[in-house]
N, C-alpha and C positions, 0 to 999 in steps of 0.2 A: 317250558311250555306246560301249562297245567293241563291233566288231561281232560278232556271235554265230557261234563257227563250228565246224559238226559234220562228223564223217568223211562222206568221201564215197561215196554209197551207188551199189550197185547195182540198177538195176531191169531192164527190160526190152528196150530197144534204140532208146534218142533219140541214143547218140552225142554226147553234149557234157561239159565239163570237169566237172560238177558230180554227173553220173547217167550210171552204165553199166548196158549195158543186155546182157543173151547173148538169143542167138535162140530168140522164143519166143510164144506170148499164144493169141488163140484161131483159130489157122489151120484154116483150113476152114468156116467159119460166114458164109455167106456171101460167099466172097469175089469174087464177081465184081461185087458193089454198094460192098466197100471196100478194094478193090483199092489205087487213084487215092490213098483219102486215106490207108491204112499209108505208102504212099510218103512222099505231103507229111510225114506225122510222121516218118518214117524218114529225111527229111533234111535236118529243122527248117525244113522251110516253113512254118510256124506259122499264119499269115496266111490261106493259103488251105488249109488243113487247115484251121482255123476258118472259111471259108464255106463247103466241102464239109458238113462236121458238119451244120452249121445250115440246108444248105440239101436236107437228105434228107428222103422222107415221113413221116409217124409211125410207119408199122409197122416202119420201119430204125430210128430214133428210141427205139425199146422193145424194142430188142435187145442182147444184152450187148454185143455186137462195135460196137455204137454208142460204150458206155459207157467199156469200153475204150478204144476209140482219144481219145475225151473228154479221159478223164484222160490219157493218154498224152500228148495236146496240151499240157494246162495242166501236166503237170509239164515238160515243154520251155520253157515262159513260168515257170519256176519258182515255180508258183502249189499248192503240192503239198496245202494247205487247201483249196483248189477240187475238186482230183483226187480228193479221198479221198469223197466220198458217189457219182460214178460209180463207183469203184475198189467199194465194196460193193454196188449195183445190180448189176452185172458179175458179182462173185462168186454174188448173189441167184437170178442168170437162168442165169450157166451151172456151179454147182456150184462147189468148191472147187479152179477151177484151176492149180496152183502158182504160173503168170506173173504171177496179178493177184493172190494171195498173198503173193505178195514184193514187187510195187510197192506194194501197200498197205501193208507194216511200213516200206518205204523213207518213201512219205510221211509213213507215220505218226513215225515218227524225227524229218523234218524236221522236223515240229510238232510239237514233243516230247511225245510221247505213246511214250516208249521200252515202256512195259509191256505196253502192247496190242501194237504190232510182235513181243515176243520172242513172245507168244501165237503169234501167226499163224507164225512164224516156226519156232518147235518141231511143227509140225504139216507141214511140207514133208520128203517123203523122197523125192526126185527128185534122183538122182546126175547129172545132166543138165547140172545148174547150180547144184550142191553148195556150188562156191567163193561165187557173188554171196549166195546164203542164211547160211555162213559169216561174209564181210564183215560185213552187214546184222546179224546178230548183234552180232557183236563191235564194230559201230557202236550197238545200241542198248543193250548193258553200259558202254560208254562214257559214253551219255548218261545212266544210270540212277548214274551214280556206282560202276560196279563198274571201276575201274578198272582194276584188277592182272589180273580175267579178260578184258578188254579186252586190256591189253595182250599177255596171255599170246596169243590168239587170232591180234591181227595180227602177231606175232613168227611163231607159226608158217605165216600166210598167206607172208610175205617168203620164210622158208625151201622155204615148197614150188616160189615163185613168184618169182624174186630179179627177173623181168624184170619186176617189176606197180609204175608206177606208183604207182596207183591204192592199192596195200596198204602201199606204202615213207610217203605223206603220211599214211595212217589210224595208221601204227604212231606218227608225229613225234607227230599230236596226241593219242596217248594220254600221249606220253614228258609231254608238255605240260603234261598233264591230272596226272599225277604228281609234278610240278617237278623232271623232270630234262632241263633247255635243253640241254644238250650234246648229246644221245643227240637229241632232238628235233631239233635241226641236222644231224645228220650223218645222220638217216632222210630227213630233207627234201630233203636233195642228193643223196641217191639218187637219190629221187622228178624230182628237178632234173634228171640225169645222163638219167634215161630222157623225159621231156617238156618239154624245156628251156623250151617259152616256151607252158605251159600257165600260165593268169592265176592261178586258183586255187592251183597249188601253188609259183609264185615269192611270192603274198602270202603260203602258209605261211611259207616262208624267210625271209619277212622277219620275219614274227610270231616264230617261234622264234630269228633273230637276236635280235629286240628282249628277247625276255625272257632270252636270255642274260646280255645288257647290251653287246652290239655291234651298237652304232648305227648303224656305219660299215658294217656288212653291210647291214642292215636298210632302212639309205636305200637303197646303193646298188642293193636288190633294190627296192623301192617305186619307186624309181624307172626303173626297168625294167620294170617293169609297167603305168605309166602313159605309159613313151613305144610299149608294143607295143599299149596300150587302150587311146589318148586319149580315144576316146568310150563307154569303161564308167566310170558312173557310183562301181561299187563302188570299181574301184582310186583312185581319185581319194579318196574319200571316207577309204578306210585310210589313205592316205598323210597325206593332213589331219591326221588323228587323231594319227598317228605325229607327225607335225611338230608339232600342237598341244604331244604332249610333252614334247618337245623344247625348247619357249619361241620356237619359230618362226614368228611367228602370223602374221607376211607371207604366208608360202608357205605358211602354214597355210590361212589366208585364200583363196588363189586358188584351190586343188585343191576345198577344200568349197564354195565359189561351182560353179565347174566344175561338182561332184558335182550340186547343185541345179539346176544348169540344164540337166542331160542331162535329169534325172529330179525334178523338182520334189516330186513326192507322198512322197518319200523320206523317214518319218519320222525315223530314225537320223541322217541328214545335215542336217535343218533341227535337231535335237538338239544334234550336234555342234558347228555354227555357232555356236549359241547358247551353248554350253558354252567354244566357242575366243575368242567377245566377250567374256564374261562374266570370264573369266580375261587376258583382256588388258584389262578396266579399263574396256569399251564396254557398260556397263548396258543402257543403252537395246535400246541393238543388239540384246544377248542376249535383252532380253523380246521382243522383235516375232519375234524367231525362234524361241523359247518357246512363244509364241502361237502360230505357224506349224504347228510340232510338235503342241500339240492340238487344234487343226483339223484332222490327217490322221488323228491316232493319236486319238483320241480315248478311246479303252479301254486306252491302254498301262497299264502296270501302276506306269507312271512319273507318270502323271496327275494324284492326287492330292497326292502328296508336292513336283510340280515344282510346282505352283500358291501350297501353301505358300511354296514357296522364292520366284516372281514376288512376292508379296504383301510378302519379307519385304525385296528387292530393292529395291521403290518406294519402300519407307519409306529407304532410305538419302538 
């Protein structure tokens, strides 16, 4: 299972590799009751922003600035299907605020729900934070299959903006999304050039190596990403995958072990295990991990069809 990966959106201000955020949301409501927890969200304390949340009365509780900060938490735990029915409670209690407007098309992206995002999205005229509403656009024509207006969008983001990160990797994986690897390499190294040892946009690098067909890029970046995240599960898991490739099922082997044992519920990784057994000639192997896989995922969309395939496995 290749892992699924969409531009990077902006929302409203968690500060991490995967969601940017400009300053913004429902200031003033309250704030001398959620002072304490904007912070902890503000600078991925997760943990105890999650027992602040849960540990306020109900009348905080049934407030948008609760809801808010909610989702604002679980999209920091990259849980952005969590996020989205406080992200609408929020909108419900305090009108149609642009900030939780836009984090709600960002999540909704994530989940790919690209149509209802662009909705919410054509509805924001706040020059404030024109650019993240922009992005998030041209992130959810992307995921809608509009490619070419995708691309056109983040090509003009880069030119307004040659110093953004964050628009040089969204421009690669549209180039990606188009099949042209070259143009998607040399956007990624931009993106490389301005955050050199951001995880997310050295696995672009290597992704758009690999479908170049330079392999020798593509390790050498995968593997540079797993010696800067030994303990992220994801790099581990790409790199696997990559190496599965490849016909490397040693080192295939160790990284998706690794992947598992950061993050065991990992369905895509107990997937992949299974998929790098199965191809190296370890039957067995692959069913129990098979297995593994619909025990987590149990609704993937892969569920049915892999079952078939276990059934037709045993009979070998």
């Amino acid at each position: 299972m290749r892992h699924h990966r969409i531009a990077l959106l902006m929302t409203m201000a968690l500060g991490c590799s995967v969601i940017q955020h400009v300053p913004g949301g429902l200031r003033g409501i309250n704030d001398q009751h959620f002072g304490e927890v904007t912070h902890m969200v503000a600078v991925g304390n997760t943990v105890q922003a999650r027992a602040l949340l849960a540990g306020m009365p109900p009348v905080l509780k049934s407030q948008a600035q609760w809801h808010y900060l909610k989702a604002r938490n679980l999209l920091a735990q990259h849980r952005p299907k969590d996020a989205i029915p406080h992200l609408r409670i929020a909108l419900q209690r305090a009108g149609n605020v642009p900030a939780i407007m836009n984090d709600l098309a960002a999540a909704l992206v994530m989940t790919g729900q690209p149509g209802e995002a662009i909705s919410w999205l054509q509805q924001i005229h706040v020059n404030s934070f024109k650019r993240q509403v922009a992005n998030n656009m041209a992130a959810a024509m992307l995921m809608s299959g509009r490619t070419g207006e995708a691309l056109n969008r983040f090509s003009m983001l880069t030119q307004s903006r040659p110093d953004d990160a964050v628009a040089w990797y969204n421009l690669s994986l549209a180039y990606l999304a188009a099949g042209r690897a070259t143009k998607a390499v040399s956007s990624m190294q931009r993106a490389v050039l301005l955050k050199p040892d951001d995880r997310d946009i050295l696995l672009g690098l290597a992704m758009a190596c690999e479908a170049e067909n330079n392999n020798a890029c593509a390790d050498l970046n995968y593997n540079k990403v797993v010696s800067l995240y030994y303990t992220d599960w994801k790099a581990h898991n790409d790199y696997g995958v990559f190496l599965a490739r490849q016909g490397r099922f040693s080192q295939a082997k160790q990284h998706l072990m690794q992947a598992i044992q950061l993050n065991p519920k990992c369905g895509a990784c107990l997937y992949n295990m299974g998929r790098m057994s199965e191809k190296s000639g370890h039957i067995k192997v692959a069913i129990a991990y098979y297995n593994r896989f619909l025990t987590v995922s149990p609704h993937s969309p892969l569920s049915s069809r892999l079952r078939r395939h276990m059934q037709t496995l045993k009979r070998r």
